[in-house]
C-alpha positions in Angstrom: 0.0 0.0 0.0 1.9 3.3 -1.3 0.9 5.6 1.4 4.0 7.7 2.5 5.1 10.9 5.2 7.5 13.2 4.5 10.0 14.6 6.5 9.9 18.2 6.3 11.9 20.8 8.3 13.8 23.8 8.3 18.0 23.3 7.7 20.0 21.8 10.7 16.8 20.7 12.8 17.9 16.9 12.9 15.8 15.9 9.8 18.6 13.9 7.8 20.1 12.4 11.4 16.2 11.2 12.1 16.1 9.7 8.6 19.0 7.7 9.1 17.8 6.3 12.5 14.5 5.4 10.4 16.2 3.7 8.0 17.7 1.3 10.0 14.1 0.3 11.1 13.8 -0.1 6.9 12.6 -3.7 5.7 13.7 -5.4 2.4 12.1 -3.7 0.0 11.4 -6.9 -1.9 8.8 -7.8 0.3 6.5 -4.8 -0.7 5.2 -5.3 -4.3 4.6 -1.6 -4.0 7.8 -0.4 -2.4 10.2 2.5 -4.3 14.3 1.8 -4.1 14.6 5.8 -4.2 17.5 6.2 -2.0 15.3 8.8 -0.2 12.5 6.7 0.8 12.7 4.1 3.8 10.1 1.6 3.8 10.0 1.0 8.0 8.6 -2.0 9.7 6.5 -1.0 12.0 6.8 -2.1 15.4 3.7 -4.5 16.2 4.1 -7.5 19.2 1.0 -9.3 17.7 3.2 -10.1 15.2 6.1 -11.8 16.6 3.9 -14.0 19.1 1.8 -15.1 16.0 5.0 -16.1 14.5 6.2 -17.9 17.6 2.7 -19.6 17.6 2.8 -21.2 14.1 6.8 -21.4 14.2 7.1 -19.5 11.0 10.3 -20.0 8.8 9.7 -16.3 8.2 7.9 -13.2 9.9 7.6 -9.9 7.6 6.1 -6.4 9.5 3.6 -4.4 8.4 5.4 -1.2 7.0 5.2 2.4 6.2 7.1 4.5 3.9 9.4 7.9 5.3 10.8 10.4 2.8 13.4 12.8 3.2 12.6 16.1 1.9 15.3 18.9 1.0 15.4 21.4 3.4 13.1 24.5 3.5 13.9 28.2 3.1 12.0 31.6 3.8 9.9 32.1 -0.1 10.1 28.4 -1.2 6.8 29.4 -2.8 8.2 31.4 -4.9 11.4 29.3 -5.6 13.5 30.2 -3.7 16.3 27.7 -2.5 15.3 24.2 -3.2 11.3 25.5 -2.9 9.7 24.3 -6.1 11.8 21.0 -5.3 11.0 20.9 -1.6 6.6 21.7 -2.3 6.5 18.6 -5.2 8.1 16.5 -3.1 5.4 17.5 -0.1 2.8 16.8 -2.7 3.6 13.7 -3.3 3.2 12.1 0.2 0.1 11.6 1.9 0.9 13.3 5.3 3.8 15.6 6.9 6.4 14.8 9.5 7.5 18.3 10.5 10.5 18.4 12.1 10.9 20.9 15.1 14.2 21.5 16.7 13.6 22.2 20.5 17.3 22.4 21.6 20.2 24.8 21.9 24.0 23.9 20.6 26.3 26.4 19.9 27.7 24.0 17.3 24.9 23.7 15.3 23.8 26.7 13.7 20.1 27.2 13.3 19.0 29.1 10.0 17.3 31.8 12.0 20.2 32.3 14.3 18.2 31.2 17.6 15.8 28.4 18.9 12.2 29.0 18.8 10.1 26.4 17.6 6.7 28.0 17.4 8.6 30.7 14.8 9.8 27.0 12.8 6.5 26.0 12.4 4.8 29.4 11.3 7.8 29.2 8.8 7.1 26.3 7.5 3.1 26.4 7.9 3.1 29.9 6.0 5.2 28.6 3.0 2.9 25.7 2.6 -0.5 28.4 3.0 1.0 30.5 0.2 1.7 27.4 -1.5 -2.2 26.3 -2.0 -2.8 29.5 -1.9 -1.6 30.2 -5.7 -3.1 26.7 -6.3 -6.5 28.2 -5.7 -6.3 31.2 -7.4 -5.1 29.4 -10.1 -8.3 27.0 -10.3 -10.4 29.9 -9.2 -9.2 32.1 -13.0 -9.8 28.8 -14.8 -13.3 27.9 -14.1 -15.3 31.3 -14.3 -16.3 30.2 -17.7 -17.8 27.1 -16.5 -19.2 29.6 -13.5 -21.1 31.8 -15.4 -22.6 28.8 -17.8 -24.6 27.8 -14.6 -22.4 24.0 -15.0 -23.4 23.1 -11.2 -20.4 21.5 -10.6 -18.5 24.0 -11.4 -21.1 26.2 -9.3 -20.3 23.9 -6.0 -16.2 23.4 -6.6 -16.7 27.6 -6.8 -18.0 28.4 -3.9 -15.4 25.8 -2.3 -12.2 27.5 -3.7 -13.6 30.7 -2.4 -13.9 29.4 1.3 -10.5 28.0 0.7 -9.4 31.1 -0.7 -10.4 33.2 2.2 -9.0 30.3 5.1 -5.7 30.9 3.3 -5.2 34.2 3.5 -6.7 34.4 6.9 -3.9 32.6 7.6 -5.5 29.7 8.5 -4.5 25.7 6.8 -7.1 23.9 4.5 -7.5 21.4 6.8 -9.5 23.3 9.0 -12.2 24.1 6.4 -15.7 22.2 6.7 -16.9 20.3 4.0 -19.7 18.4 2.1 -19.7 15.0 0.6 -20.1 16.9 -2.4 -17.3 19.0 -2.1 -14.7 16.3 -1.0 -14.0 15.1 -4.3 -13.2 18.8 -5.5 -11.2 19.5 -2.3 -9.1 16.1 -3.5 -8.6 16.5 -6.5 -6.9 20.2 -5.8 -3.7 18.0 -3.9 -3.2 20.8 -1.1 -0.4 20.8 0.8 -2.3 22.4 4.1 -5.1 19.7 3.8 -2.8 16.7 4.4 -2.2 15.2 8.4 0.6 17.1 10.3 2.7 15.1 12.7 4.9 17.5 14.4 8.6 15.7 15.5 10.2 17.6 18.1 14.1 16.9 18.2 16.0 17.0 21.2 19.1 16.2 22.2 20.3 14.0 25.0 23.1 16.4 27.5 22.5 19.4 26.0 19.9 22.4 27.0 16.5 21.0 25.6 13.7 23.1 26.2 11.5 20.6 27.7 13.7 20.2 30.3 13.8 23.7 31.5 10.9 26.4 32.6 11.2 28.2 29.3 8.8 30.4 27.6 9.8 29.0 24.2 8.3 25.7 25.1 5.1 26.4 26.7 4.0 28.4 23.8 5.2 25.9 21.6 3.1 23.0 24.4 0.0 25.8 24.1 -0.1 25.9 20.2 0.2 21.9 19.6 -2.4 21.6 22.7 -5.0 24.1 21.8 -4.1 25.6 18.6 -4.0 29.8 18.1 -6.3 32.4 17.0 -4.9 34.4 14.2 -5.5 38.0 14.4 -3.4 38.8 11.6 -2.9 38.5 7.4 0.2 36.5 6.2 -0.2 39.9 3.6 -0.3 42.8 6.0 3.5 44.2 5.5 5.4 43.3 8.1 3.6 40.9 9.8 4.1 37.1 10.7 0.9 35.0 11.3 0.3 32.0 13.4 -1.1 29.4 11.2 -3.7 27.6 13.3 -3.9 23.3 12.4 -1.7 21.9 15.7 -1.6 18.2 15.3 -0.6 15.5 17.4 3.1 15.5 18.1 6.5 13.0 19.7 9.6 13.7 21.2 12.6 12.0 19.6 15.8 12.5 20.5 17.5 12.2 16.7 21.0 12.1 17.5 20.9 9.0 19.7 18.6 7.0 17.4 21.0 8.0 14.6 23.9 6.2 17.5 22.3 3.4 18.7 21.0 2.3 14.9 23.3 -0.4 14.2 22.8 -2.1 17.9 21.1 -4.7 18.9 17.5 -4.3 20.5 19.3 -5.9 24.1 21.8 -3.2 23.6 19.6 -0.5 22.7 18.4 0.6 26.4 21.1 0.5 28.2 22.9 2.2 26.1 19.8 4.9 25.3 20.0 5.3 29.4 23.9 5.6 29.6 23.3 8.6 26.9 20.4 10.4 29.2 17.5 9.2 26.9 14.6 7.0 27.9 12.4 6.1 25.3 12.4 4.8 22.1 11.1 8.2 20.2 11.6 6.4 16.8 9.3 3.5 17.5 7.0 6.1 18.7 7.0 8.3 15.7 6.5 5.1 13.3 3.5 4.6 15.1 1.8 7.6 15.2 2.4 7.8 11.8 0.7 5.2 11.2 -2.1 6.3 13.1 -1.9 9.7 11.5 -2.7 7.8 8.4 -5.6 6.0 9.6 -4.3 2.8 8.8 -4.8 -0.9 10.5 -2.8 -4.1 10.0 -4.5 -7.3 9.4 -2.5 -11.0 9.8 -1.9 -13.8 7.7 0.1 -16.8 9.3 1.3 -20.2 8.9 4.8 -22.5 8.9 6.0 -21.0 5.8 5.3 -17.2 7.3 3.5 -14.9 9.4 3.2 -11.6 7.8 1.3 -7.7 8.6 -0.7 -6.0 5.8 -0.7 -2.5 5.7 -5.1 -1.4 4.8 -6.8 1.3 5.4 -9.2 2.0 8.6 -12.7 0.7 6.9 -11.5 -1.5 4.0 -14.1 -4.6 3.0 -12.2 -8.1 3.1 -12.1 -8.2 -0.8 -10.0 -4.5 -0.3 -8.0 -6.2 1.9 -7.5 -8.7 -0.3 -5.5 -6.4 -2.6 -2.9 -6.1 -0.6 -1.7 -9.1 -1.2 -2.6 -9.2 -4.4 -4.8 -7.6 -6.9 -6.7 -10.4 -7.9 -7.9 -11.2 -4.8 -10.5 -8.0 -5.0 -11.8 -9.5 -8.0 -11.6 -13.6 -7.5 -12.9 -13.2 -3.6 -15.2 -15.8 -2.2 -14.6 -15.8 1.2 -12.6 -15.1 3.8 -11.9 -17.2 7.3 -11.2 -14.7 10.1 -10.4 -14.7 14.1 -8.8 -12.1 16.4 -5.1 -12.4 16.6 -5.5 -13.0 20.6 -8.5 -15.5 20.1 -6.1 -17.9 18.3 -3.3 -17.4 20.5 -5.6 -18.7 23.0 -7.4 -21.5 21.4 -3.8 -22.6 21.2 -4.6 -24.0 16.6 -6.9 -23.1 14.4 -8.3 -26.7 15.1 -9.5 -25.8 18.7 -10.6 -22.2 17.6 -13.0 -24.0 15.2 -14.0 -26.4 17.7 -15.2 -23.2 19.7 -16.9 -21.7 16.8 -14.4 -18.5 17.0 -13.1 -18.7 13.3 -15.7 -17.1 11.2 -17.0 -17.3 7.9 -16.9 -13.8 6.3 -18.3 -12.4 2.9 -18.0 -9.3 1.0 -19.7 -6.6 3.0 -16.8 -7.6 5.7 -14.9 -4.8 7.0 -11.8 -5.9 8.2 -10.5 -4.7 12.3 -7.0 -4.3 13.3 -5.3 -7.5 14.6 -7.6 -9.8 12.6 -6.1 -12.9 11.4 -7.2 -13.7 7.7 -7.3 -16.6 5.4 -8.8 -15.3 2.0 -10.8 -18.2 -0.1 -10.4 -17.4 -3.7 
């Protein structure tokens, strides 16, 4: 399943340093019928327990993770939408992926310069967020000019996507993201088909770094704004077009701590080694497990299981797919050649102890096409 995040970011936040800690988490990419070998995509297991005691309970000869795809985007610069640095580079590559990674520096070095010549994170994100509003913003316009013809003929369609480009139009300059525009079912397909950058899922990743003066850490001003915009979000009294002024683009979304730098270490160790050596460096947690996750979740996407001696495996679906859906993951011809499908919650098997007992109980069930799939179910697909 193609979905992807992006990794987005202003120069010297940690982005590149958090890539490389992803990609050791990367899978073989032959294992993904749709995976990309672009050198700056990582196709990442994701971290899932289910699947590891499923494959200890039908002693697989070989256990493949779900997975997700993370791609490094070239840095961003003040005016990328009007191409400046790397911008036109940097918004395409944006557009292609189906949600946003921003990464958010939240720790002083001396060493490492920031672009802006000081640490404020909140000012990173308005960067950012503002460059990606003026972004859609000319995308609008644009499609606004080109359907007035089709306006004035009366063409309803044209008459609803309309009257949606203007409420986009107006969110925009307001200073405000896409995303937090209401829509109709009859509008969604319009608001698709425009590819906005400020209507896709924001994950913000703040970077840290272990023994130097993160901002968490200390009673600073810096971070509380920063903990009162992702919490609550911020009015915006001001236009991104008034001379001299600097809006707050409102559309917080959920965010994780990572400390980049030790991931980046620790990469090539063991899992055994991994916390104590994560502890003997000041860190804790395992940030990048964390953000694979909530990507995942940012997504809205589920894992469903297959298993058996030859392998136990996790397939990537979306939230709400039908069992013949589903099907495609594995193949495309399953969508098309479905008759049925045999399915029982991951833990239900693990505690009928074989599939022989869990029929005995009446737990494996006999699903058809209207079947939408749930997270952790174990399927066997009847074609």
């Amino acid at each position: 399943m193609p979905l992807s995040i992006g990794i987005v970011g202003l120069p010297n936040v940690g982005k590149s340093t958090l890539f490389n800690a992803l990609t050791r988490k990367s899978v073989l990419v032959a294992n993904y019928p749709f995976a990309t070998i672009d050198p700056s995509v990582g196709v990442v297991a994701v971290p899932d327990e289910r699947l590891w005691k499923l494959s200890e309970f039908s002693k697989s000869a070989k256990t493949v993770s779900a997975a997700i795809e993370f791609v490094d985007i070239a840095g961003l610069v003040k005016r990328a939408s009007d191409g400046e640095g790397l911008g036109n580079q940097f918004l395409s590559n944006i557009r292609e992926t189906d949600a946003i990674a921003h990464v958010v520096r939240i720790f002083e070095d001396d060493n490492i310069i920031h672009v802006n010549g000081k640490i404020n994170p909140l000012q990173d994100i308005e960067v950012i967020n503002l460059e990606l509003g003026l972004a859609d913003l000319q995308t609008v316009t644009k499609r606004l000019a080109n359907i007035n013809k089709e306006v004035k003929a009366g063409k309803k369609e044209a008459v609803v996507e309309h009257g949606l480009l203007e409420r986009l139009k107006s969110t925009l300059e307001a200073g405000k993201l896409g995303s937090t525009i209401i829509t109709n079912e009859f509008e969604v397909p319009f608001l698709k088909s425009l590819h906005l950058l400020t209507t896709k899922p924001f994950l913000y990743v703040l970077n840290k770094k272990a023994g130097g003066k993160n901002l968490d850490e200390i009673d600073d001003k810096r971070w509380k704004e920063l903990m009162d915009f992702l919490g609550k979000g911020k009015s915006v009294s001001k236009s991104p077009f008034e001379k001299g002024t600097s809006p707050t683009y409102v559309g917080a979304g959920d965010f994780v701590i990572v400390d980049a730098g030790i991931e980046h270490e620790l990469k090539d160790l063991e899992p055994s080694e991994k916390k104590e050596f994560r502890e003997s460096l000041g860190s804790k947690d395992d940030g990048i497990n964390d953000l694979i996750k909530k990507g995942y979740e940012l997504l809205d996407l589920i894992t469903y299981f297959t298993t058996g001696e030859d392998e136990t495996r996790g397939w990537t679906i979306g939230r709400g797919w039908t069992a013949p859906e589903a099907g495609t993951a594995i193949h495309t011809d399953f969508k098309d050649k479905f008759i049925r499908a045999e399915v029982i919650e991951w833990d239900k098997l693990l505690e009928a102890g074989s599939y022989a007992k869990a029929r005995e109980k009446g737990w494996v069930r006999i699903e058809g096409k209207e079947y939408v799939v749930k997270d952790g179910d174990v399927v066997e697909f009847k074609i």
